[in-house]
VEXFI-961379 format. One record per residue (C-alpha): residue number from 1; x, z, y. Coordinates in Angstrom, 3 decimals. Layout:
N
  num         X         Z         Y
  NUM         X         Z         Y
...
//
This chain:
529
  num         X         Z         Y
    1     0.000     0.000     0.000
    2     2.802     0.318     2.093
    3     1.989     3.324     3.916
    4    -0.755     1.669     5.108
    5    -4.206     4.124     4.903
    6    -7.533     3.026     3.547
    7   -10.565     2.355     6.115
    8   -13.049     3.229     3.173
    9   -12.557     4.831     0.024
   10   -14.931     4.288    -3.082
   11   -15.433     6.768    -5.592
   12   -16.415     7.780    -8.799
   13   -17.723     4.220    -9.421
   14   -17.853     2.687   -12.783
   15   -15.375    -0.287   -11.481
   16   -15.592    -3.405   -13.554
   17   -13.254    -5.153   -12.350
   18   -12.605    -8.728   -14.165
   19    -9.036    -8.515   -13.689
   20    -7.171    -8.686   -17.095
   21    -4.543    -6.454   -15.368
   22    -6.942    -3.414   -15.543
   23   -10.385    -3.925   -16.454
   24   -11.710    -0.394   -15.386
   25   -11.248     2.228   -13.045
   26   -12.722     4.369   -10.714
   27   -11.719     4.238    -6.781
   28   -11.468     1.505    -4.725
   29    -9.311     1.658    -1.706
   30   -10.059    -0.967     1.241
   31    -8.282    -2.024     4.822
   32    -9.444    -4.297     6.910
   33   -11.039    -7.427     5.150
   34    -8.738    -6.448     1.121
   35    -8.706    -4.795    -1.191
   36    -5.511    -2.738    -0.788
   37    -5.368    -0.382    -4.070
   38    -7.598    -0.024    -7.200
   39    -7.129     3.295    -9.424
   40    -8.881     6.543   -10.615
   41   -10.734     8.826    -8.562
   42    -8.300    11.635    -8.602
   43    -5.232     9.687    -7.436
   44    -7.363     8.401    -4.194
   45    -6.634    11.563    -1.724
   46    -3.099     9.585    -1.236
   47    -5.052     7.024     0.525
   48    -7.248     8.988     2.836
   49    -6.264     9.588     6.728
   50    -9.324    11.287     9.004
   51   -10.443     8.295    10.029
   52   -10.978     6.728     6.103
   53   -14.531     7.013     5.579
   54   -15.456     8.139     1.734
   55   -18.404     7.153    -0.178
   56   -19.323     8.435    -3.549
   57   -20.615     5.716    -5.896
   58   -21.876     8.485    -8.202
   59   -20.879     6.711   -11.335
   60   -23.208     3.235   -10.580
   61   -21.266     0.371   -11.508
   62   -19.453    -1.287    -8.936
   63   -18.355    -5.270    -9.509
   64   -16.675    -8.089    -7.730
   65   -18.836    -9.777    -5.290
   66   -20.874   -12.296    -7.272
   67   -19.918   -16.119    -7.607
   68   -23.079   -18.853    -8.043
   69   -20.850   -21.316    -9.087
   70   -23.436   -24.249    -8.948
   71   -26.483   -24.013    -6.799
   72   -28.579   -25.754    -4.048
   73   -28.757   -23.995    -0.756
   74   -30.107   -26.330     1.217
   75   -32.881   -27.259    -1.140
   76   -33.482   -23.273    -1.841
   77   -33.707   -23.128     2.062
   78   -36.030   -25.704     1.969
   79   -38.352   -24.407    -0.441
   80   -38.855   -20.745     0.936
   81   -40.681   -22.485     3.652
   82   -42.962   -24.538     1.364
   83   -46.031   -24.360    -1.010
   84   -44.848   -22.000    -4.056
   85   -45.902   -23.760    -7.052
   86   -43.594   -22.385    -9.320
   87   -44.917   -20.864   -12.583
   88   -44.485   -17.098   -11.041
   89   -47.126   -18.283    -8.451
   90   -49.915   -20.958   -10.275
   91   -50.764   -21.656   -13.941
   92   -52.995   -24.593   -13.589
   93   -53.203   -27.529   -12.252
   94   -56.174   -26.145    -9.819
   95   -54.452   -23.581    -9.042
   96   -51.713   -25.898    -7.045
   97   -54.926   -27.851    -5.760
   98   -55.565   -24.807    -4.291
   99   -52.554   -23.428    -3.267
  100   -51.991   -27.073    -1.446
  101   -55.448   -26.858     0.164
  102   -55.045   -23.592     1.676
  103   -51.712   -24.988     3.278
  104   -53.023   -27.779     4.624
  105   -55.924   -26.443     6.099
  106   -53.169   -24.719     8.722
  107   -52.288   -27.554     9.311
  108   -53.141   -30.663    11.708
  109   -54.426   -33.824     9.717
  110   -51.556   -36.144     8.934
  111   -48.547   -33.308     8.831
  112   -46.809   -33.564     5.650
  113   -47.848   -30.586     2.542
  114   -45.244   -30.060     1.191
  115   -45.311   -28.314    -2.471
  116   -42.374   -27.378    -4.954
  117   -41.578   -25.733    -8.016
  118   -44.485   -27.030   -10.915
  119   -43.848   -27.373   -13.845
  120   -45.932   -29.452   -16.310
  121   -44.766   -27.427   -19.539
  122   -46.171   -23.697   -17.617
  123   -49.604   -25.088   -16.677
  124   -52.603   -24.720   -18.607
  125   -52.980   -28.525   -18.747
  126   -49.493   -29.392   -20.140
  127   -49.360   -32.284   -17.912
  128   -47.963   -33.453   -14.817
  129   -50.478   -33.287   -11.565
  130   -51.826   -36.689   -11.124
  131   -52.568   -38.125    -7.581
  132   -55.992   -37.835    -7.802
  133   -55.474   -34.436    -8.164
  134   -53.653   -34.283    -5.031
  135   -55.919   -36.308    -3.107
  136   -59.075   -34.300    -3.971
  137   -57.576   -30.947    -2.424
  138   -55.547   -32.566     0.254
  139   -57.105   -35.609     1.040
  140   -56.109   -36.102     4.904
  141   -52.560   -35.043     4.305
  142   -49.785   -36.530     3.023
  143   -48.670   -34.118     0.268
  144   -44.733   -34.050    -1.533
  145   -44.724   -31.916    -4.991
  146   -41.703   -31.371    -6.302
  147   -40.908   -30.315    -9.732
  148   -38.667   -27.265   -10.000
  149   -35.895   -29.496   -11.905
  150   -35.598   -31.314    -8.607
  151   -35.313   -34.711    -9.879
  152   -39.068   -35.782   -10.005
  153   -42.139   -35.904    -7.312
  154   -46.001   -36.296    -6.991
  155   -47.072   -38.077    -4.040
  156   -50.645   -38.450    -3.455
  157   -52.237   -41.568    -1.975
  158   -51.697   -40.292     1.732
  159   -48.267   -40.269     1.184
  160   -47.526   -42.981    -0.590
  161   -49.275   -44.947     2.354
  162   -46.988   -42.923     4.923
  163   -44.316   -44.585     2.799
  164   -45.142   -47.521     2.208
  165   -45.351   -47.251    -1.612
  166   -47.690   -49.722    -3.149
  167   -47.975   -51.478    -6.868
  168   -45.424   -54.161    -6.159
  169   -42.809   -51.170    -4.672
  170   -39.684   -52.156    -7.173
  171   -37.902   -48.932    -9.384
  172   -34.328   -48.299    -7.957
  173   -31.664   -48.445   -10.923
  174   -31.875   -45.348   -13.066
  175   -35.039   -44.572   -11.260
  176   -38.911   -44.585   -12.365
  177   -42.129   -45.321   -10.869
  178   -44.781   -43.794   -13.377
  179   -47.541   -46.365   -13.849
  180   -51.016   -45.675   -15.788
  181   -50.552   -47.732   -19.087
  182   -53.822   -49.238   -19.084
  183   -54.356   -49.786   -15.474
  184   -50.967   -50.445   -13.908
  185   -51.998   -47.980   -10.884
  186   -49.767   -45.617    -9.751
  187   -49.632   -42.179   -10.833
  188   -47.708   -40.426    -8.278
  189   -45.243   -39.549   -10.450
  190   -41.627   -40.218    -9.265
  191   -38.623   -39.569   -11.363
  192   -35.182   -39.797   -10.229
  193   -36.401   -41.269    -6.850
  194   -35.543   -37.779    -4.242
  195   -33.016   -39.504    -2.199
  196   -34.911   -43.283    -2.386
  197   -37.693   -41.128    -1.196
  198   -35.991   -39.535     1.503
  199   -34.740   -42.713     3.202
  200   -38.371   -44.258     2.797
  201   -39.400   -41.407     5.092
  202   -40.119   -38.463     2.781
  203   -40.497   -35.464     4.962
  204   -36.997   -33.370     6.271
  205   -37.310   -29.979     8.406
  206   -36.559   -29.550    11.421
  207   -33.060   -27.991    12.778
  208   -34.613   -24.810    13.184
  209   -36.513   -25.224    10.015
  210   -33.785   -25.385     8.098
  211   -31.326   -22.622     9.703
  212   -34.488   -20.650     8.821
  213   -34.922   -21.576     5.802
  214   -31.101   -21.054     5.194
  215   -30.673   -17.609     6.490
  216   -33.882   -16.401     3.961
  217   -32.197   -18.075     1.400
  218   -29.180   -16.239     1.946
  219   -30.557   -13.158     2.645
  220   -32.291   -13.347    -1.087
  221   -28.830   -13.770    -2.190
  222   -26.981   -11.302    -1.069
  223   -30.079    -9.026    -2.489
  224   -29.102    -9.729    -5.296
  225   -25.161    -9.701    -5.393
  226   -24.541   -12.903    -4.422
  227   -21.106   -13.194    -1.991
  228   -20.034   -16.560    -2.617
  229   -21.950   -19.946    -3.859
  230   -20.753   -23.301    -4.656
  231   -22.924   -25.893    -2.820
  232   -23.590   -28.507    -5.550
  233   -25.552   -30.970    -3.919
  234   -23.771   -34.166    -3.045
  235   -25.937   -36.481    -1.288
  236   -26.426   -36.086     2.811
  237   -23.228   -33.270     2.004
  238   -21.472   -34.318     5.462
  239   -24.252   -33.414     7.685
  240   -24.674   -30.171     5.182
  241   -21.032   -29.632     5.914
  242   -21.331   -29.599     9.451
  243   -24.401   -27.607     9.928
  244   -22.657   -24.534     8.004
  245   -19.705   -25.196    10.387
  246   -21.939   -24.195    13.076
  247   -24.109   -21.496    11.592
  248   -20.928   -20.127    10.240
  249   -19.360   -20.024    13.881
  250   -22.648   -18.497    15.419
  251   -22.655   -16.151    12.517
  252   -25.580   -17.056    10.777
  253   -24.417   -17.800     7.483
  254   -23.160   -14.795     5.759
  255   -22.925   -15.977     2.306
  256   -19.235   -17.513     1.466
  257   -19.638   -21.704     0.318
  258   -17.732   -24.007    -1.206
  259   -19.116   -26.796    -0.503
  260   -19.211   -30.315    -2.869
  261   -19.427   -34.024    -1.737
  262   -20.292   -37.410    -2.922
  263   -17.971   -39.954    -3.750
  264   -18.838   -42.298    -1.429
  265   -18.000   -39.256     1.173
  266   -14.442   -39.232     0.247
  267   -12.857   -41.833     3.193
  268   -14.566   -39.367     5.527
  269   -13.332   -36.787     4.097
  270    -9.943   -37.858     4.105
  271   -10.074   -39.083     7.616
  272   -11.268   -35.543     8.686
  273    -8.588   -34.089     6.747
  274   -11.119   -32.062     4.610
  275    -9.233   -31.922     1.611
  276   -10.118   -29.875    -1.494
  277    -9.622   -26.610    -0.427
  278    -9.596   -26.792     3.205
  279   -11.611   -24.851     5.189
  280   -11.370   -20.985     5.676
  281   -13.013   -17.948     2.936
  282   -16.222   -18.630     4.361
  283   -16.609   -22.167     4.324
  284   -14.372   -24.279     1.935
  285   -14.041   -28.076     0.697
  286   -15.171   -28.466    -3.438
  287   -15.602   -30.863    -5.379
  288   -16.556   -34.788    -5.419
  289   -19.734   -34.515    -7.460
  290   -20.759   -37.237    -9.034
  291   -24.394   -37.477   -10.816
  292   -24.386   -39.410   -14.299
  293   -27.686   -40.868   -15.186
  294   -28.431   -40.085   -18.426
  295   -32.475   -40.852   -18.359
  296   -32.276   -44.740   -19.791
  297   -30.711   -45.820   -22.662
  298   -26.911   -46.198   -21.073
  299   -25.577   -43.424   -19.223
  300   -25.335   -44.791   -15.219
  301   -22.813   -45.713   -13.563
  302   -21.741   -47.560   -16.289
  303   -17.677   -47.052   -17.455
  304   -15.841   -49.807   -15.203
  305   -17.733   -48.080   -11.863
  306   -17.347   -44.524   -13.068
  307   -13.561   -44.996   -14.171
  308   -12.922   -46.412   -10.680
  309   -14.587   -43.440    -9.109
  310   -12.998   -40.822   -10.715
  311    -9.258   -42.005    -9.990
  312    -9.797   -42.430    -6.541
  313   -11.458   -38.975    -5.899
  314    -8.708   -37.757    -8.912
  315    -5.136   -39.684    -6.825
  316    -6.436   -38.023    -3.671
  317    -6.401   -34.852    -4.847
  318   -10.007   -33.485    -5.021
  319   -11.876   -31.713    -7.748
  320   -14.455   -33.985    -9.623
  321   -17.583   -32.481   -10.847
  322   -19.665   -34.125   -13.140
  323   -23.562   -33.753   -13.593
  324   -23.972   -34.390   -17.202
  325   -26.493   -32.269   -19.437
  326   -26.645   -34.350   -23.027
  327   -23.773   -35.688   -24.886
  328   -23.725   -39.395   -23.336
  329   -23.528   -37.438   -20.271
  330   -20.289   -35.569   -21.517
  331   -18.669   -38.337   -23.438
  332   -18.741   -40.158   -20.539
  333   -17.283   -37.481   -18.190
  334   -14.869   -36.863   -20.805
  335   -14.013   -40.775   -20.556
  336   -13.175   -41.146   -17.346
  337   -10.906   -38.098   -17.062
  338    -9.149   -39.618   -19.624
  339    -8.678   -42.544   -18.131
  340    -7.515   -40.976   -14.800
  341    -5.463   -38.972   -16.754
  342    -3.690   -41.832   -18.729
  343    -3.903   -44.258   -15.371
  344    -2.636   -41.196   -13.216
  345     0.267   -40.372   -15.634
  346     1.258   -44.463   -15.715
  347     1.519   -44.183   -12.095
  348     3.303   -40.963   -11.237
  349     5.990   -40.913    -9.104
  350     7.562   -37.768   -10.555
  351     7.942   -35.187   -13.157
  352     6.076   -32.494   -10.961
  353     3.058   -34.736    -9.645
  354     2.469   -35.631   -12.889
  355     2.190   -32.045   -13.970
  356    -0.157   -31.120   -11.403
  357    -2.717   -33.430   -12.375
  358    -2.068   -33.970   -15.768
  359    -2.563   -29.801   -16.379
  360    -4.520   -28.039   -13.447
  361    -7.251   -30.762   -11.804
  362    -9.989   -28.113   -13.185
  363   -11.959   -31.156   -13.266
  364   -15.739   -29.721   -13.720
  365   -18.460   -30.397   -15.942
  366   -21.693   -28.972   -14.489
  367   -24.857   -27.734   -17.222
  368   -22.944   -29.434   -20.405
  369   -26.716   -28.281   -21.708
  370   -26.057   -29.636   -25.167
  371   -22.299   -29.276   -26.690
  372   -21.229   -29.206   -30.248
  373   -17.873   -27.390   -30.834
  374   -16.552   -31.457   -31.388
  375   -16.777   -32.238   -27.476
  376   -15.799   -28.356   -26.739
  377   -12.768   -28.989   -27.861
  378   -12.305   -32.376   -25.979
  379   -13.469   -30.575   -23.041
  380   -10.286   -27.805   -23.768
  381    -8.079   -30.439   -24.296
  382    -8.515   -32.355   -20.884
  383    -7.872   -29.116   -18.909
  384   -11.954   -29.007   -17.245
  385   -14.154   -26.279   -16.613
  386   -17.884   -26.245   -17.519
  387   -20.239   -24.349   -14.975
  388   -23.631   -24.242   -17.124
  389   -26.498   -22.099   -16.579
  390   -27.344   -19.299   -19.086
  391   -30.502   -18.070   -17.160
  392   -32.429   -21.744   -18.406
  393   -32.557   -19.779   -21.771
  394   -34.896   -17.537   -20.224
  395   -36.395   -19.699   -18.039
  396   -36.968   -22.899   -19.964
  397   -36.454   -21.402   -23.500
  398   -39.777   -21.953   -24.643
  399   -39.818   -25.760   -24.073
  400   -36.566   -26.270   -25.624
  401   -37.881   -24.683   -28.764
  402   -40.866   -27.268   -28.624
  403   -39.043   -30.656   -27.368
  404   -35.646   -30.575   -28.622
  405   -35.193   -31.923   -31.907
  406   -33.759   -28.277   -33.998
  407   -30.630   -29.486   -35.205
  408   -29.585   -29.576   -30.909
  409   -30.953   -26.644   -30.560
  410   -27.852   -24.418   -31.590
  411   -25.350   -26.545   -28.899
  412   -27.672   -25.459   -26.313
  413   -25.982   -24.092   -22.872
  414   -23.232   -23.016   -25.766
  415   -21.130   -20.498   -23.895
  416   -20.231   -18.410   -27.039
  417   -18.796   -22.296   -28.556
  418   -17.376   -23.120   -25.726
  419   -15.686   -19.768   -24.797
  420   -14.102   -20.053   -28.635
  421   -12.796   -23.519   -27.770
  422   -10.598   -22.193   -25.236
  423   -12.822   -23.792   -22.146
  424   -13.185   -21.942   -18.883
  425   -16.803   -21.054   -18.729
  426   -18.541   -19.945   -15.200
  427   -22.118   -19.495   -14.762
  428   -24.513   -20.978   -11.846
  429   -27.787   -20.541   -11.681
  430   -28.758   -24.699   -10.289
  431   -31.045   -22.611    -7.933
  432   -33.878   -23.699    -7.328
  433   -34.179   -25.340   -10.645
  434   -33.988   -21.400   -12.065
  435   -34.048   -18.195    -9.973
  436   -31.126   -17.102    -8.224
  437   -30.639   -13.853   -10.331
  438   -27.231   -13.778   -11.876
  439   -27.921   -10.117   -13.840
  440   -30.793   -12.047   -15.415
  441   -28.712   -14.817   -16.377
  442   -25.978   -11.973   -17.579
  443   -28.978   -10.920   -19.460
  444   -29.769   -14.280   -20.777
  445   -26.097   -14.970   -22.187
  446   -26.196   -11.474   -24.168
  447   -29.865   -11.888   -25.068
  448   -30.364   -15.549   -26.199
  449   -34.171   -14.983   -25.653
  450   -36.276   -17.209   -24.396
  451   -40.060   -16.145   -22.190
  452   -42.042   -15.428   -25.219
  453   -39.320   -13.161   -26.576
  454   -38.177   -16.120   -29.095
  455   -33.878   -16.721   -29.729
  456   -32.469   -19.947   -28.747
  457   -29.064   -20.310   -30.251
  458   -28.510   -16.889   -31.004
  459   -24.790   -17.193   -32.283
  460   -24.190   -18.328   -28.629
  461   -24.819   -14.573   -27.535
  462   -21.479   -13.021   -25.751
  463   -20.920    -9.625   -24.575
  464   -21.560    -7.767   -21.607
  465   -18.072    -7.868   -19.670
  466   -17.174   -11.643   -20.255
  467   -20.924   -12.296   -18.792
  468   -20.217   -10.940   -16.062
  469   -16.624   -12.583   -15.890
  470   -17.819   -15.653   -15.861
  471   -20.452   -14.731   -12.553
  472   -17.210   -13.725   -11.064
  473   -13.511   -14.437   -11.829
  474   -14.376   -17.570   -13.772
  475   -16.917   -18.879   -10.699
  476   -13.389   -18.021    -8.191
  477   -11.180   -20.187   -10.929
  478   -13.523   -22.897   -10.998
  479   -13.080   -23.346    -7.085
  480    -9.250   -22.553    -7.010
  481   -10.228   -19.363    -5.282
  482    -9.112   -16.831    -7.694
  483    -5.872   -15.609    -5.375
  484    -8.961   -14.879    -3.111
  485   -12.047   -13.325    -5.187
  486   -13.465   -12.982    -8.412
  487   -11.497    -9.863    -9.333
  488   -10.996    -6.447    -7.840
  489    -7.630    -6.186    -7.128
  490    -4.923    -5.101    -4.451
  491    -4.911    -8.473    -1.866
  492    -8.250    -9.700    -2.852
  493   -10.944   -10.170    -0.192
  494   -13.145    -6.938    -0.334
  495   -16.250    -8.662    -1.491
  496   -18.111    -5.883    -3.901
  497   -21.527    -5.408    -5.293
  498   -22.836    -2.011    -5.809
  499   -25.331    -1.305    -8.532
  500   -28.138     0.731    -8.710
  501   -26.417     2.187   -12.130
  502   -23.916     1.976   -14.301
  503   -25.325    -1.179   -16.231
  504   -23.027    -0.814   -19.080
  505   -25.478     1.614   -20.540
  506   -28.391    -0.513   -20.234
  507   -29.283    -2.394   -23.477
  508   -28.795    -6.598   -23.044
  509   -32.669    -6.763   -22.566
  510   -32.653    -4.531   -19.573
  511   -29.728    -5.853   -17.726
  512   -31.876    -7.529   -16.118
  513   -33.790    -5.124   -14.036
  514   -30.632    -4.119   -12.746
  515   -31.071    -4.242    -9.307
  516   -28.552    -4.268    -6.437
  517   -27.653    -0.817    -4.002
  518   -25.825    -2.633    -1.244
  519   -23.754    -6.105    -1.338
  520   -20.401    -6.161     1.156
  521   -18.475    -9.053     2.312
  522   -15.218    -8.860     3.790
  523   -15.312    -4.845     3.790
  524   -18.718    -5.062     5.646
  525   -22.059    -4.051     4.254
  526   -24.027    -7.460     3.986
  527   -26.824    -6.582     2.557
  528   -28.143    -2.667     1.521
  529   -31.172    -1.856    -0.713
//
């Protein structure tokens, strides 16, 4: 510590603290913005002066400050300020009519409804809402309904008017207009269509909207333990980017981001000098995302496209993340690295560049939802990181049991199998696809258990302390960030979560009602219960 005394001393904690060093203690010792010492209670007098404040934890559990490694601010935002028509709020298709209706009635004719969350599998009807649905609660409105995945709408006639969507409007590649098979007339169903629907004219907050919508999002977050998020959506990133920039500077975005990009971002990028990395602990550069297609019968972009992608974002130096869920989805992920690998390696112009990015790109491979130990293992041997999403077992359990064919079902979200491969596992929770909890994903990687109570790969099960490792030191490795966060340890950044108790007593199916006594960032209370 270098004679240096403590501003604030923590106590009689139950400190998990991720770091293979020392995985438990008791005390905490904190200066400034670090963590300057970590140690038992009775050795942390040393540290205290008369002006180091003390608090007694009184043996709760006391963790590193959690990392989302994969979710969607801006869409979270977005959604806190629309119709909830998630399966926590409606059950039935009537139910959204009227949740829509009531909605719209606050609002002048013609202003955009603006609905999110359903999901076809939760309501009573087992189908997606129709636009005749939509029209006969919201008839002088046009209404958006987004399923909670993200990747598919219902528009009702209104809007489709407002943009210009008619019989004859063509399907974008890897997109789909749903059409009624014995009519041809449109359904209102739009999959893979958010961003062609955005530039049509789909409805976008306002400025103040949004930085609304943002702040509740990340006030929810840090609620629930959340210090630090990686941004995963790539499309419109820039303008994301630079909106953070200024909330961050007028101090209205507390949570930490790293934020990703698309690929066609990356001569932007470059000409800003907004390398991976770059940035400050509040607000960093991530990854090049880029989304494979996996919904037709070839996974989009096809190989020459994809290749060609990956080796420029690889040559200058950025972090690629992949969105791929099935096994096309990874072979083809695994494909290009290789290629970028092999071409990279051909290229080098010395020993140590090649080293670099033949051994530590931590090239990402976001959900990897189905994974037999086979591609595991080519997923070790290429050096990448998979951020998946434990809490879908809990959330979406029940219609993997009923859609995917049974021998898949054991390489779903396979932490355990991937985690025995030798692969880097960290958790996100794809927020809002799932909740933002990371204790009930924690919960969710121990339990295995779907809604109704049901196991869903239960072999894949792991243990209490590498759950949590992977909200934490393995979310600050897949950024690069683990010099900075993801453990407690002297020189870290003093982001903690307090617990309301010492949640290594709790059994795996209680974890998750774990909630959270106060959330600090940078030695600062954030957030307090």
């Amino acid at each position: 510590m270098s004679g240096r005394q403590a501003d604030l001393l923590l106590t009689n904690a139950r400190v998990l603290t991720c770091d293979p060093a020392r995985s438990a203690a008791s005390a905490v010792a904190l200066a400034g913005d670090r963590i300057v010492w970590v140690g038992e209670s009775d050795d942390a007098e040393s540290f205290r002066s008369a002006a180091t404040r003390v608090v007694d934890c009184q043996g709760k559990t006391l963790l590193p400050g959690l990392i989302d490694a994969h979710m969607h601010l801006f869409a979270y935002g977005a959604n806190l300020l629309a119709v909830d028509c998630s399966p926590r709020a409606v059950r039935s298709v009537s139910e959204i009519q009227a949740a829509l209706a009531r909605r719209a009635a606050e609002q002048a004719p013609g202003q955009w409804v603006r609905g999110w969350g359903y999901d076809e599998f939760s309501l009573a009807e087992g189908r997606h809402p129709h636009r005749s649905d939509l029209d006969a609660a919201v008839p002088h409105h046009p209404v958006r309904l987004i399923h909670r995945s993200g990747h598919a709408s219902v528009l009702n006639g209104a809007a489709m008017d407002r943009l210009g969507i008619g019989s004859e409007t063509p399907e974008p590649p890897g997109g789909m207009i749903d059409r009624d098979t014995a009519t041809g007339e449109l359904t209102g169903y739009f999959l893979e269509m958010e961003d062609r629907l955005a530039s049509m004219g789909a409805p976008t907050l306002t400025d103040e909207e949004m930085e609304r919508g943002l702040e509740m999002a990340c006030r929810r977050l840090l609620g629930l333990g959340v210090t630090s998020i990686h941004e995963a959506t790539p499309s419109n990133a820039l303008a994301q980017w630079d909106r953070m920039h200024s909330m961050k500077r007028r101090g209205r975005l507390p949570v930490r981001v790293h934020k990703m990009f698309g690929p066609d971002d990356l001569k932007e990028l470059e000409a800003r000098e907004l390398f991976f990395g770059a940035g400050e602990p509040g607000l960093s550069v991530g990854a090049v995302k880029i989304m494979l297609n996996e919904t037709g019968e070839t996974v989009l972009p096809e190989p020459d496209v994809l290749n060609d992608r990956v080796y420029a974002a690889h040559q200058a130096g950025y972090q690629i993340a992949f969105h791929a869920v099935e096994e096309p989805g990874i072979e083809a992920a695994l494909g290009a690295v290789e290629a970028a690998l092999h071409r990279s390696a051909a290229e080098a112009s010395s020993i140590a560049a090649l080293g670099i990015r033949l051994q530590d790109h931590r090239h990402r491979i976001e959900h990897c939802g189905v994974c037999p130990p086979e591609l595991a293992r080519r997923i070790r041997a290429l050096g990448m990181v998979v951020v998946t999403q434990p809490g879908f077992i809990a959330e979406h359990g029940q219609r993997y049991l009923a859609q995917v064919p049974e021998a898949k079902q054991r390489w779903l979200y396979p932490v355990g199998t991937l985690m025995k491969a030798g692969v880097r596992v960290a958790f996100g929770s794809d927020c809002p696809v799932a909740p933002p909890g990371p204790l009930a994903a924690i919960g969710a990687a121990m339990t295995r258990r779907a809604g109704d109570g049901r196991l869903v790969g239960p072999d894949e099960s792991i243990s209490l302390l590498d759950a949590v490792a992977m909200h934490t030191s393995a979310g600050a490795y897949a950024a690069s960030d683990e010099h900075d966060r993801g453990t407690i340890a002297p020189g870290r950044l003093a982001d903690l979560v307090l617990l309301e108790s010492d949640v290594s007593a709790e059994s795996p199916e209680t974890v998750h009602d774990v909630g959270v006594e106060w959330t600090m960032i940078g030695g600062a209370i954030a957030w307090e219960r």
